[in-house]
N, C-alpha and C positions, 0 to 999 in steps of 0.2 A: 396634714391633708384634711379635707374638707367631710369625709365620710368618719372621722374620729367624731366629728360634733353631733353627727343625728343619730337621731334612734335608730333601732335594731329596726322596726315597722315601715320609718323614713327611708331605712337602704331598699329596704324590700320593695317600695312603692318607685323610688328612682330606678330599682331593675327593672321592673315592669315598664318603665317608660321607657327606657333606654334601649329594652328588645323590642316595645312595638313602635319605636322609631325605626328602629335598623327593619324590621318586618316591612314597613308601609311602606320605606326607600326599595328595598329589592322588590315587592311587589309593582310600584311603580316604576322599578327599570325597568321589570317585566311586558308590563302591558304600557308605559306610555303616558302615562299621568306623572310622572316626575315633568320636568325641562325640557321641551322634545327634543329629539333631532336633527338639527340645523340641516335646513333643506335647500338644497345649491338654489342658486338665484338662475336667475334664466343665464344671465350677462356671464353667469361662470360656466354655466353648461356649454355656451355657445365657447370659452373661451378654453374649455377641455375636450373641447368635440364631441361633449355624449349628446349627438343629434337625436338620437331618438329617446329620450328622454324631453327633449325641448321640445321636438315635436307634439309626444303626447300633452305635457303643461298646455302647448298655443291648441290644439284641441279642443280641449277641454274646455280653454277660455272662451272659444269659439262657437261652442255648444250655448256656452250661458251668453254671449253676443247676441245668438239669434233666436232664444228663448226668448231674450228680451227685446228681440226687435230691432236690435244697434241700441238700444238706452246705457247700455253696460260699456263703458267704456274701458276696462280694462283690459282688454285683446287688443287696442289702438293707443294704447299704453305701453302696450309691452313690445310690439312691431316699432314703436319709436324709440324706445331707449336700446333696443338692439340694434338699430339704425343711425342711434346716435354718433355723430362723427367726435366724439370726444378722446377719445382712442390711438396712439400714433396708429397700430395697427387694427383698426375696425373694418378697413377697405381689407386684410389680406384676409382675415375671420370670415368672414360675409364671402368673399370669393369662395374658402376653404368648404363653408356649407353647399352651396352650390354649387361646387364639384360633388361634393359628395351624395346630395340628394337632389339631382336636375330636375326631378319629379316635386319635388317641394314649392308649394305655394309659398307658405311662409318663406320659405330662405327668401326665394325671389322677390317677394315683397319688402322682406325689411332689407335687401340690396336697395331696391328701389326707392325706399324712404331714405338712404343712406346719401344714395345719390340725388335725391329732392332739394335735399338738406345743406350739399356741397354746392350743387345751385345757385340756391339763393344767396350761400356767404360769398360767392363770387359776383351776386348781381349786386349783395345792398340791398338799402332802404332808399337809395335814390330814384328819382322819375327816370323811365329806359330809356330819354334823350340826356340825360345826365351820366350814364353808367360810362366808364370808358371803353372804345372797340374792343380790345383785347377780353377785357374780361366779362362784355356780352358773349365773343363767340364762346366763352368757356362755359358758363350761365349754359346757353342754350346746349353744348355738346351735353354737358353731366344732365341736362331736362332731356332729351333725346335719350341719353343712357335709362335716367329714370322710369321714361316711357315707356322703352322699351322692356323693362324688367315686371314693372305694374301691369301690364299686360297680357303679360306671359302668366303671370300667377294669378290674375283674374280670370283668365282661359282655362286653369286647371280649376279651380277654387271660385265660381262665380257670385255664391256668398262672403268674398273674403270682402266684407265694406272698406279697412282701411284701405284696400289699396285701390276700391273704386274712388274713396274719398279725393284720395289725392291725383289718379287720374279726373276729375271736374276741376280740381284745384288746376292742375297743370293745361288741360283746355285751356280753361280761360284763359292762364299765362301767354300761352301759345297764339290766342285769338281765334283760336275753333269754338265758339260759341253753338253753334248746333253740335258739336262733337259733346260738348259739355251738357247738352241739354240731354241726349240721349242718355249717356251715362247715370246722370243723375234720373233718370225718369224709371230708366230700370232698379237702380239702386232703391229709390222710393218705393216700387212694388213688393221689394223683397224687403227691407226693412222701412217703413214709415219713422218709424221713430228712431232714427239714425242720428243724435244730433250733429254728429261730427260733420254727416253728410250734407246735411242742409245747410250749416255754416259752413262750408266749402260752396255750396251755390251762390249764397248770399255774397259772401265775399266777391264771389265771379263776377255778379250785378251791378257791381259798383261802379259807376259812371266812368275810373281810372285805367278800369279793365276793360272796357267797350259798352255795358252794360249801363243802365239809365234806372233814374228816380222813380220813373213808371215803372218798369219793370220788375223793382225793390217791392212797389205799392202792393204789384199784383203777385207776388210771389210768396207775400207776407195776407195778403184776403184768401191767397188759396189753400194753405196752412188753414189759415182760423178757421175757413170755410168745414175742414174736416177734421178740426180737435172737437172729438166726439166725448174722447175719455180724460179723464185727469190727467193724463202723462203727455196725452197729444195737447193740451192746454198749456199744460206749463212750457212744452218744446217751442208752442207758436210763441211765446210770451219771452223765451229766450233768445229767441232770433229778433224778435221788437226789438228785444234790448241791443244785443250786438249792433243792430240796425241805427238806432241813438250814438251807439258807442261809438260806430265809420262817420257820423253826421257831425259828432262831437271833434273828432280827427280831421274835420274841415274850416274849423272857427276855432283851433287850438288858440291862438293869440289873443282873440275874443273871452279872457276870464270867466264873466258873467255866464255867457251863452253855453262855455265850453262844461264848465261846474252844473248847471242847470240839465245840461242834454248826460249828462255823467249821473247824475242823481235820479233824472228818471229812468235813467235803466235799471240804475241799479235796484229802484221799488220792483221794478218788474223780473227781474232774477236779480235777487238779492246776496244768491252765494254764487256768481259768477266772477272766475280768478281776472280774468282780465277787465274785466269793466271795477273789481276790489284795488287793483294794481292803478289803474291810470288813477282810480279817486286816492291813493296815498301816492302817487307820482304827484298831482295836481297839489296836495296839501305840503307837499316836498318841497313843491315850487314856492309854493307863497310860505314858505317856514313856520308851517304851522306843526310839528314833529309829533305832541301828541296824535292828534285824526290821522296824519301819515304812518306812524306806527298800529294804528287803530286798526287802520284799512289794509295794510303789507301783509299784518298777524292773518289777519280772515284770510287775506288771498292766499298765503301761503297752506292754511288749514285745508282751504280749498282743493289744492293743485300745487303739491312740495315737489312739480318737477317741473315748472315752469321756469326757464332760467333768467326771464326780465322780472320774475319777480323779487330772484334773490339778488341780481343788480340793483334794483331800487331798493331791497332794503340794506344792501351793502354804501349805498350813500347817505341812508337817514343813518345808518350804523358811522360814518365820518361825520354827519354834521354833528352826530351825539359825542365828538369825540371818542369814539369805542373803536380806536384803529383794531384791537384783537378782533373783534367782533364782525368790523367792518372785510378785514381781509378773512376773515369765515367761510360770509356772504360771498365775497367774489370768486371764493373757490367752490364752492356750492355752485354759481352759474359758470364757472370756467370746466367744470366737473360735467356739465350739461349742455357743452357744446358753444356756449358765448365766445367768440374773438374778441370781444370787447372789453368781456370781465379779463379773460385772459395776457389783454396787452395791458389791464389796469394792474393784476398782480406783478408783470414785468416789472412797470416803474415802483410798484413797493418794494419789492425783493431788492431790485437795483439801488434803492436810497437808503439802502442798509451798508451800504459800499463804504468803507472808515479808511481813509488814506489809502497806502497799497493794498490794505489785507481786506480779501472779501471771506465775509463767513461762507465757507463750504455747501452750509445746508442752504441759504440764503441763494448764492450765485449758480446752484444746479437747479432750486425753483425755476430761477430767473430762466434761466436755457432751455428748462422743459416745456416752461408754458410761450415762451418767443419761435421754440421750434412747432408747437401744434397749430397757433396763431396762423403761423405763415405758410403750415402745411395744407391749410384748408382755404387760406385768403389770400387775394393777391393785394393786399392792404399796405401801403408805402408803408405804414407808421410800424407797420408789426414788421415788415423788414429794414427797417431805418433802426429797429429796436435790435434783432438780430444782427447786422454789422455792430452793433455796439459791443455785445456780448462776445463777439469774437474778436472784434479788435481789443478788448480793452481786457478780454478772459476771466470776464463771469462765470465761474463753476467749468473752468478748465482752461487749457490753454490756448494763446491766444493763436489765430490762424487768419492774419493778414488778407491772404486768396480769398478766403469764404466773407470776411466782413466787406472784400470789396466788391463780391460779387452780389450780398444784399444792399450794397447803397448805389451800386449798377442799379438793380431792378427798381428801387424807390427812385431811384432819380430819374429812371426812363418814362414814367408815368408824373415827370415834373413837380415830385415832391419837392421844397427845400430844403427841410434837413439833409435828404438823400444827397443834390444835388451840392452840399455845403460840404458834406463829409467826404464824397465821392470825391471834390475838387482836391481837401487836403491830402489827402493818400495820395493822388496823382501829382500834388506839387511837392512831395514827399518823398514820392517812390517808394510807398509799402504796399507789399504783396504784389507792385509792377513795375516796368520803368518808368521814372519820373517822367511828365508831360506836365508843362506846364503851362502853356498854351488852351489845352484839352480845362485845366482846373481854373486860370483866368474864364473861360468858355463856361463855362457850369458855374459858377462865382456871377458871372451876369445875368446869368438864365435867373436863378434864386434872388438874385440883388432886386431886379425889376418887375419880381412880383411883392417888393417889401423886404425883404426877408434880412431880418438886423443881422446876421449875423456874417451871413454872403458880405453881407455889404463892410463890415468890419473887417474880412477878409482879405477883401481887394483893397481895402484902406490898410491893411500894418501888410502886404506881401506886394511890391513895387515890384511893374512889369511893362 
């Protein structure tokens, strides 16, 4: 043993150590100076139902919200990742709170952000002559739901900004422009320096929403007009920016111009996540992977719950060849509510598939992240992806019924794959009776939009 070699003085000096070790540790169990306490996250409170716990947290945060005017964005933080539809069950939670506390602003609100959020993954990024019928009326039910909840809890809670916020956001959606104007003009009284709020009007302004270039002009002189103090300066210098950065989103194909309007913002707020993301998107574009990397890091320091941002750096992560890395990334924005990142992990998981045998852990990803896809989007590709998993039994067994009922709904909405896979199962008769007529029919539909593989279909199945 190691106490045979030291002196008699040496053990005595190592007891001493050894008891005001052990002393400082129970002292510090004591009072709190060891490791704290791991302190439920809000997401776990909500998902153990200690409501009144979560309540008092969103209080609190509330407090220093309007302490500071709306500059503290972390109460608009916390109402969205609790809103977050990333969750099979976020919609029954959210219902669960409001049952339980109908008096509750917050529940109601981050309903209402839940339902914001389902929305928009039903409308898209496309122009709303672009969107298809079906999943406009759906868009606008879950905005309607939306409203209806953001209202209610701005009625109880008239300070509650986030949920004024995205009442303006949803105006303008809707095309109530003085509805929005109101909103916003009260919300300005009670917190000026709101910036969530103001970029939520700005957005409104934008020529695409009804709103015009002049109205941008005067909305940004009225701002300047009354940054009195350092914080109202930097706010008006933020919405500059963002204002560059919508300008920038209109000459995207224009290189020069688009880089140019991207780099003046970014002098002007310089830690702004999303004006840090499009300048490492744009450097992504032209392969320039160091500045892409450069710009993704800051963004992410900025705002680590923005989920296009771990999208983009989940692609600079594939062109670095770093697939561990890369599928990280896309779990980081699939974890944050992306369909996008989440139909991207499908086809990873999926091309881990080696002959018959699919690895377990691999084929129940696959299934988890094609069933959240589709539970929140009516996206052909994420249900063209689901019929695959069931037909082919990714991470379980296979279920005929169910893969023909996802290449039904892709194919109703004139996907090709849908309409290519749909046809084989019906000239097949899996999971129906054979119809072959019905799969010639679908084979055509797909063939005459291109689609090589319809078309190789009706060529080796003679009819």
């Amino acid at each position: 043993m190691i106490l045979k070699h030291i002196s008699g003085f040496q053990r005595l000096a190592l007891l001493v150590i050894v008891l005001l070790a052990v002393s400082l540790g129970f002292v510090a169990y004591l009072f709190g100076t060891a490791a704290p306490m791991q302190v439920p996250s809000l997401t776990q409170m909500l998902s153990e139902k200690s409501y009144s716990a979560l309540e008092q947290q969103l209080n609190d945060l509330q407090k220093d919200y309007l302490n500071s005017q709306g500059s503290n964005h972390a109460l608009a933080d916390a109402l969205t990742n609790l809103g977050r539809p990333g969750l099979v069950d976020t919609k029954q939670r959210l219902d669960d709170w409001v049952a339980a506390m109908p008096q509750s602003a917050f529940a109601l609100a981050t309903r209402g952000q839940y339902r914001h959020e389902v929305a928009w993954m039903y409308r898209g990024t496309n122009y709303w002559n672009k969107v298809p019928e079906k999943r406009r009326a759906q868009f606008m039910n879950n905005l309607n739901r939306s409203w209806d909840d953001l209202w209610a809890a701005l009625k109880l809670n008239p300070d509650l900004g986030p949920a004024r916020t995205r009442l303006v956001q949803s105006s303008h959606a809707k095309g109530d422009g003085q509805g929005a104007t109101a909103l916003y003009d009260e919300g300005y009284r009670r917190a000026p320096l709101d910036a969530n709020l103001q970029a939520a009007r700005l957005w409104g302004l934008q020529p695409k929403w009804g709103g015009s270039t002049g109205q941008i002009a005067e909305f940004l002189h009225l701002l300047e007009a009354n940054s009195k103090t350092a914080e109202a300066k930097t706010l008006t210098n933020t919405m500059r920016a963002l204002s560059l950065s919508d300008q920038a989103d209109d000459v995207y194909n224009n290189e020069k111009q688009y880089q140019r309007l991207l780099l003046e913002a970014h002098q002007l707020a310089p830690k702004h996540s999303t004006i840090l993301r499009k300048l490492g998107e744009f450097y992504l574009r032209k392969d320039n992977l160091p500045e892409a990397a450069q710009y993704l890091d800051a963004a992410l320091q900025s705002n680590a719950l923005d989920a296009d941002i771990w999208a983009a750096r989940a692609r600079l992560k594939f062109k670095q060849n770093d697939r561990v890395g890369s599928t990280a990334a896309y779990t980081e924005a699939a974890e944050l509510g992306d369909t996008g990142a989440m139909l991207r992990l499908v086809y990873i998981y999926m091309e881990n598939f080696e002959g018959s045998v699919m690895n377990s852990s691999d084929g129940l990803a696959a299934r988890r992240w094609a069933q959240l896809a589709t539970a929140y989007n009516d996206d052909p590709t994420g249900q063209v992806l689901m019929g695959m998993i069931y037909e082919i039994g990714y991470g379980g067994e296979k279920i005929p019924e169910e893969a023909l009922r996802f290449y039904s709904r892709a194919a109703a909405q004139g996907d090709g794959d849908g309409q290519a896979r749909l046809g084989l199962m019906l000239w097949e008769g899996r999971g129906t009776a054979a119809n072959r007529d019905k799969a010639v029919e679908l084979w055509q539909a797909a063939a005459a939009n291109d689609h090589a593989w319809a078309q190789q279909l009706l060529a080796s199945h003679p009819h």
